[in-house]
C-alpha positions in Angstrom: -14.2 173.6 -144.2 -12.2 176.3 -146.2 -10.6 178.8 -144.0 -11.3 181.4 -146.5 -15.1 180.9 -145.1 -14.2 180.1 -141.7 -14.4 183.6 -139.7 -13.7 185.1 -135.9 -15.2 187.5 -134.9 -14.8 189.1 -131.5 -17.1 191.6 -129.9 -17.0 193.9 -127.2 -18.8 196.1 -125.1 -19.3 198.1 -122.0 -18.0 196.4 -118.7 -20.8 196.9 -116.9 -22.4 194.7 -119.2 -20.3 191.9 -119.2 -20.5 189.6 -115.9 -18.0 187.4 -114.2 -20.0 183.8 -113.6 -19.3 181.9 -110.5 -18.3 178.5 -111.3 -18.1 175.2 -109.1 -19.5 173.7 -106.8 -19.7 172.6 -103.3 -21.4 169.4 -101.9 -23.4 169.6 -105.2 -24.7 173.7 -105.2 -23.7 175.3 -107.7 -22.0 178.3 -106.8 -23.5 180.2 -109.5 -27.2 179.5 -108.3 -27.0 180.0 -105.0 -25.5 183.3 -105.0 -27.9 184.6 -107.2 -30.7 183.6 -105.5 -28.6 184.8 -102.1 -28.4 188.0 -104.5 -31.8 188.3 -104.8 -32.7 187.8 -101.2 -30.7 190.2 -100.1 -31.8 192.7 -102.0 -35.1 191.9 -100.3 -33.2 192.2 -97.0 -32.7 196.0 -98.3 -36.5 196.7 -99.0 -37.3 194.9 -95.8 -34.7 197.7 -94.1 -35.6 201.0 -95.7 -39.3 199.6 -94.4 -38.0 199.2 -91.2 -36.1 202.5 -90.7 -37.2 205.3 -93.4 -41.4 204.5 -93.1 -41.3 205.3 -88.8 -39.9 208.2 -89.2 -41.5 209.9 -92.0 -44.7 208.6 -90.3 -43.9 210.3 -87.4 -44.1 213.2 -89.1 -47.4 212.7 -90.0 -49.1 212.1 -86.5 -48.2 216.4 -85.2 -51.6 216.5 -87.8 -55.0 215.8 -85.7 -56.9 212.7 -86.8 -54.0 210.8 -88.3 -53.3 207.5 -86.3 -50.2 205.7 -86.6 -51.8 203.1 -88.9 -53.3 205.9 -90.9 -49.7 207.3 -91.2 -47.5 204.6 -92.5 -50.3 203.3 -94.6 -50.3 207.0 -96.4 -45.8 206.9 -96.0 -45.8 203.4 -97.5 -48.4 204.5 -100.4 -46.2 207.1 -100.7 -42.8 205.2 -101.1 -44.0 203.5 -103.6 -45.2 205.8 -105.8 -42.4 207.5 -105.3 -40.2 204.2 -106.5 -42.5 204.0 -109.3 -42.0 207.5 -110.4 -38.1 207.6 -110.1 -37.0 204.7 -108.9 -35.8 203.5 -112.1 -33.3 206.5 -112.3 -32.2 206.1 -108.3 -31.6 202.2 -109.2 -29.5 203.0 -112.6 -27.2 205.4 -110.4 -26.8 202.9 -107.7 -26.1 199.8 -110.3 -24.5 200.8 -113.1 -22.7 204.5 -112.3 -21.1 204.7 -108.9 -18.7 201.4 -109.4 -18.6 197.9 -111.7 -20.0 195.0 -109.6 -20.4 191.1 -110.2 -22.7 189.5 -108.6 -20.8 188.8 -105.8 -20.3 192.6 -105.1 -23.5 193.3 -105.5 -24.9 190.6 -102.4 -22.1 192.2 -100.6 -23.2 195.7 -100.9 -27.2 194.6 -100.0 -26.1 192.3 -97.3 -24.0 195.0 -95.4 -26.4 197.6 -96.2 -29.3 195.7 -95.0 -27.3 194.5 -91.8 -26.0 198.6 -90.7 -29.7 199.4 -91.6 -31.3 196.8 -89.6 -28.8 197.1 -86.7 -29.1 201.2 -86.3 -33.4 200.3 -86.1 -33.0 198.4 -83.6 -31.3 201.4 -81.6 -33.9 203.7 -83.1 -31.2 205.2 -85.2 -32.2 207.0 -87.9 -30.7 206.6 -91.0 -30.8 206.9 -94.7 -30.8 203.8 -96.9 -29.8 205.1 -99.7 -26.7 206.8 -98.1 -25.6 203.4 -96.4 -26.1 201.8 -99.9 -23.6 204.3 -101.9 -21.3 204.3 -98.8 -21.0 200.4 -99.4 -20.8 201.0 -103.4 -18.1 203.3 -102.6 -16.0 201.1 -100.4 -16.5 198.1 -103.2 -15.3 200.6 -105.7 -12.4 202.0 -104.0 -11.5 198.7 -103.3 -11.7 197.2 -106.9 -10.6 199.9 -108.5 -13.2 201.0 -110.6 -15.2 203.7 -108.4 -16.4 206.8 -110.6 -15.2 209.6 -109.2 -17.2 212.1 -110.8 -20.6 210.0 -109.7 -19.2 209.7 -106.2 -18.3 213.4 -106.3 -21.7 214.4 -107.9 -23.8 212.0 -104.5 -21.4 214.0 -102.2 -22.2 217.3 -103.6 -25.9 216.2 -103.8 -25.6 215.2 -99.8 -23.9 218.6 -99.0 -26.3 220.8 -100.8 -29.7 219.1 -99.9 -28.6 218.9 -96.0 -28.5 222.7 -95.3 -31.1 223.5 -98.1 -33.8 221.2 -96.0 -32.8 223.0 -93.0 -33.6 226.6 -94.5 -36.8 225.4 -96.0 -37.8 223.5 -92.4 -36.8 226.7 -90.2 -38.7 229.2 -93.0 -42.0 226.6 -93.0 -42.0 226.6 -89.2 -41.7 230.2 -88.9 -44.6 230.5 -91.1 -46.3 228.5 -89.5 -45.8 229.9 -86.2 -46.8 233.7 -87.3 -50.1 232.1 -88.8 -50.7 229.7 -86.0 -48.7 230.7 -83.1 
């Protein structure tokens, strides 16, 4: 072959969208396969979670109202959820992926498996708490530690955390005090 013709060309792009593969194996699985289909069942593990924990609690909101049962009200919560996820989920899931750290797939099972585990564990106490904040806090500790955690993400959740907190709490003290004058 002439080595006029013969060419090399190297390309490039984001990080995010290159992936580190797991190679091997171990008593014949491959290391590869299995963690991406642990990967993906974790991630179930998640969903299963923020089932488990969010749905009760919004639900419970639901049954102050007169004729709502408790099936009634996490059959309308869980309708709810996911048209919410369908709405903006896509947006929520890009943040969480891509923008707060870099992950391989390895990360990535770590992040749903802990998640899914503190998640889990605090509805069995009858704890509640958000998903979605135990999620970042485990993106944030997997950034920090490989070094590639986006400040100004992280810093833009926190801010989002700190404003929405006291904001909810004006809105729900204003709405019950409407409520009471009308109703009281």
């Amino acid at each position: 072959m002439d080595a006029a013709k013969e060419r090399i060309e190297i390309t490039h792009g984001q990080a995010a969208a290159c992936r580190t593969a797991y190679s091997g194996a171990v008593m014949g699985i491959e290391a590869e396969k299995t963690l991406n289909s642990l990967h993906f069942l974790s991630a179930g593990a998640v969903s299963f979670a923020r089932g488990l924990n969010d749905t009760p609690k919004i639900a419970a909101l639901l049954l102050v109202m007169p004729h709502v049962t408790p099936s009634l009200a996490l059959l309308l919560v869980g309708g709810a959820i996911a048209v919410g996820g369908l709405i903006s989920g896509r947006r929520v899931a890009e943040t969480m992926s891509h923008k707060i750290t870099q992950m391989n797939h390895g990360q990535g099972f770590t992040a749903n498996l802990v998640t899914a585990l503190i998640v889990i564990g605090a509805s069995r106490i009858g704890m509640p708490v958000s998903t979605t904040h135990v999620s970042c806090g485990t993106l944030f500790g997997i950034g920090a530690v490989n070094g590639t955690a986006r400040r100004r993400t992280i810093l833009s959740i926190f801010s989002a955390w700190l404003i929405t907190l006291p904001i909810g709490a004006v809105m729900g003290a204003t709405s019950w005090g409407v409520v009471r004058v009308f109703y009281g």
